[in-house]
N, C-alpha and C positions, 0 to 999 in steps of 0.2 A: 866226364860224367859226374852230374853232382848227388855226394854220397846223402842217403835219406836218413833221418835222425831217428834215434830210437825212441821210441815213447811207448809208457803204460797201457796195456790194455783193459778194458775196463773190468774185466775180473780180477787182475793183477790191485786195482785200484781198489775193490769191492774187500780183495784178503785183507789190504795194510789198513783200512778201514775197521774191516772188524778186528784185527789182532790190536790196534788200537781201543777201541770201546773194550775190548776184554781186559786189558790192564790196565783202564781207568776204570774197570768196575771191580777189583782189584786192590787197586792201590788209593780210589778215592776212601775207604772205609779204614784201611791203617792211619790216612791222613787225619781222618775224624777222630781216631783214638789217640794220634799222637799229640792232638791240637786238645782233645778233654785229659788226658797226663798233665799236661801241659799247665792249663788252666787248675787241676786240681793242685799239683806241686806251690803254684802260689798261694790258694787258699790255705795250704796249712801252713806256710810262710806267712799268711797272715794273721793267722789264729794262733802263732807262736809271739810275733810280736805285739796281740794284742795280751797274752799271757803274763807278760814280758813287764808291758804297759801297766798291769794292774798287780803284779807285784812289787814294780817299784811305789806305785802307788799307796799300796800298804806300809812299806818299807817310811815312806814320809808322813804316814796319817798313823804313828800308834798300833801299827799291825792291824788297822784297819781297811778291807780293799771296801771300792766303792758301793754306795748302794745303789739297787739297781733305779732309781731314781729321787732322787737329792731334790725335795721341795722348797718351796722358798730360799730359794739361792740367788742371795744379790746379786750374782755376777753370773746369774742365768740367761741365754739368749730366747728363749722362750718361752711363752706365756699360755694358760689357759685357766679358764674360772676363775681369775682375777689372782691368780697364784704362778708364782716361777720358777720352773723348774728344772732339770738339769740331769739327763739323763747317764750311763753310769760312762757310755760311748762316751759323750761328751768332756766329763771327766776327767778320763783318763787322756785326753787327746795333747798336752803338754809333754806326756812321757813318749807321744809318737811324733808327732807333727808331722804326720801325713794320712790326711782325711781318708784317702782312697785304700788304705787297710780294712776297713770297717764294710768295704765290698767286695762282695764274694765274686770272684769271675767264676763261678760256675752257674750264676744263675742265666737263665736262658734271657738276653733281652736285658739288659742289666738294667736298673734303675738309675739310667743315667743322669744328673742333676743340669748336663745341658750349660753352656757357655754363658760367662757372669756369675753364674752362682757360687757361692762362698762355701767348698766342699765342707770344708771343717764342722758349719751349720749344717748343711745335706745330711753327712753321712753321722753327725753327732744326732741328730731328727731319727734315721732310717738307716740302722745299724742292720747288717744283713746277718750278723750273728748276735744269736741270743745267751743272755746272762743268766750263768745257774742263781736265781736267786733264794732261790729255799739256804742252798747251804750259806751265799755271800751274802747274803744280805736277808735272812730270815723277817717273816712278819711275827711280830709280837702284838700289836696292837696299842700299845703302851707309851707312845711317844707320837708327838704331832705328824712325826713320817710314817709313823707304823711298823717301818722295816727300822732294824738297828744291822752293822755291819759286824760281823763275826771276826774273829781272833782267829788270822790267817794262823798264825803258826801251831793253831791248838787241834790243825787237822791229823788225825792218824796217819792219813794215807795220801797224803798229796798228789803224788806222783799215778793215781786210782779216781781220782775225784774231778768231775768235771765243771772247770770254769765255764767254758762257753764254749759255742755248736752253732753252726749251719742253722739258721734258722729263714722260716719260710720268707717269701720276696714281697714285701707290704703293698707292691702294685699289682698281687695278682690276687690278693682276699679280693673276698667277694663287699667286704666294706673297704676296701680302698689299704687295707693293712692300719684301720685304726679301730681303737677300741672305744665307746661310748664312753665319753664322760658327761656329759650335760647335755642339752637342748642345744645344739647349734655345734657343742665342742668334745673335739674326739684326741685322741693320744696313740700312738704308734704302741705296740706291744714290742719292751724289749728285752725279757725272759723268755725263758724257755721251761716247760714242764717238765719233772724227775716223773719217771712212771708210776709214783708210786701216792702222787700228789694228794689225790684224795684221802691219802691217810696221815700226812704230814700236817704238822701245827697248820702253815699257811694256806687261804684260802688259793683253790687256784682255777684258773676261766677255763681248762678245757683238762685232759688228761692221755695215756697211751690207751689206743681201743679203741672201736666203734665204739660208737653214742655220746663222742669228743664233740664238743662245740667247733673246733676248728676244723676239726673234719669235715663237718658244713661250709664254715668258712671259707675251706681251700678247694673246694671242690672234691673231697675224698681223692684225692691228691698226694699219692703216700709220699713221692720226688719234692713235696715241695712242706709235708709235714703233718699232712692227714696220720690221723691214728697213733702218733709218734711225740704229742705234746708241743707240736712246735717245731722240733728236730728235723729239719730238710735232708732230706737221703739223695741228695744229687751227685755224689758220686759214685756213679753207676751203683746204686740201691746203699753203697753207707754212708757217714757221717764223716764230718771231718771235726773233730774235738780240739781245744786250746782245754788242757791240766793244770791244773790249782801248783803243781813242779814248776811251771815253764815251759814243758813239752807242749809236741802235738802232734797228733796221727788220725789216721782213718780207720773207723771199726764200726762193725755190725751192730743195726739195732738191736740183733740181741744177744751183743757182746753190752751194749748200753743198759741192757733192758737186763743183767744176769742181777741174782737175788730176787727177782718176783715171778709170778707165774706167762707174762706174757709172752703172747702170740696175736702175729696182726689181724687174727680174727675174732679175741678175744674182748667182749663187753667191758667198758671200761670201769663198771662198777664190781665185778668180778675181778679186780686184778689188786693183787695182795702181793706186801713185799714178803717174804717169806728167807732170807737170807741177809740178813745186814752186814757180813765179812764181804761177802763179794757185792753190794752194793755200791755206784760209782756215784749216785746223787748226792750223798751226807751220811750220816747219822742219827736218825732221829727212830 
């Protein structure tokens, strides 16, 4: 007599089913968190050797680190209004020699430069982290560049002071991530704004606060640098910072924002630094 086989019944079929879909709704959401750890752990690995990059930098130029862009520079790869120039990305890219520092994996979508292209050029164009340049590279007005490069070592607090940051993703502005320069010709923004900008010698295009030009720009977008100067909060709402030391970490805008009165709801013509000990932008 031939013996009959066991098989599942369809309820039996319907549990391992659902006790399935239970632990992949579950386990898919740790995945997601362990893949953005993931992705953030490089970004400050990157923000460290671009730290790195622009202190040796200084270290070769006079204790000068770079400015945040370098005009008429014969050995510039790009050109606009009949001038060439040389952004600070750019620069420093001999002290890295690897293009793909200069992007952030945490942006959503990356701005990939796509097969053929000559990353070094990409990511030296469309640096995904922005340069403090109030404090490295201050505007003066006073010289054909405007910006003069500061006296790395004349910093109080190095180790407190922010080189560069997480800055927003230039293919998701609503101009394409460039700034107006002319009739036909535009420029990537590759700074980033101190909160405290509007009261700083240098001029600057947006500031921390509603009624920011870039808060327009990004869509009120706080992830990607609405209200925050630029300052992209893509890790999960903080910042990932490269220090004028060498270091790098992740901290709150307003661990960023300490010394002035902001708050992300706060008008950006209302915001006053009011503590310069605990200030992380400069001095001034």
């Amino acid at each position: 007599m031939q013996k009959r086989l066991n098989a599942f019944t369809l309820i039996e079929l319907l549990v391992v089913i659902a006790i399935i879909a239970i632990l992949a709704a579950i386990l898919f959401p740790v995945f997601a968190q362990a893949k953005v750890a993931a992705k953030g752990a490089a970004s400050i690995s990157n923000t460290k050797q671009i730290s790195l990059a622009v202190i040796m930098y200084a270290g070769d130029y006079e204790d000068s680190p770079p400015l945040e862009n370098l005009w008429d520079d014969p050995n510039a790869q790009f050109s606009v209004g009949g001038h060439n120039f040389s952004p600070w990305s750019y620069q420093v890219q001999p002290y890295i020699k690897n293009a793909n520092v200069f992007e952030d994996p945490l942006v959503q979508g990356n701005d990939g430069a796509g097969p053929g292209t000559n990353l070094t050029v990409w990511y030296g164009y469309n640096p995904q982290f922005g340069y403090n340049y109030s404090l490295l590279s201050p505007w003066k007005g006073t010289t054909p560049q405007g910006m003069i490069s500061s006296s790395f070592t004349s910093f109080s607090r190095p180790a407190d002071f922010v080189m560069a940051v997480a800055d927003f993703q230039h293919k998701t502005w609503a101009n394409n991530g460039f700034a107006w320069f002319g009739p036909g010709q535009h420029l990537p923004e590759y700074g980033v704004e101190g909160p405290d900008c509007n009261d700083n010698p240098d001029p600057c295009w947006g500031s921390w606060g509603t009624g920011s030009q870039e808060a327009g720009w990004l869509g009120d977008n706080y992830t990607e640098g609405a209200y925050t100067g630029g300052t992209a909060l893509r890790k999960t709402g903080d910042a990932v910072v490269a220090f004028c030391d060498g270091h790098s970490k992740v901290v709150s805008p307003q661990w960023l924002a300490a010394g002035t009165n902001w708050t992300p709801t706060l008008n950006n013509n209302d915001l006053i630094q009011n503590d310069k000990s605990v200030y992380h932008w400069g001095e001034w």
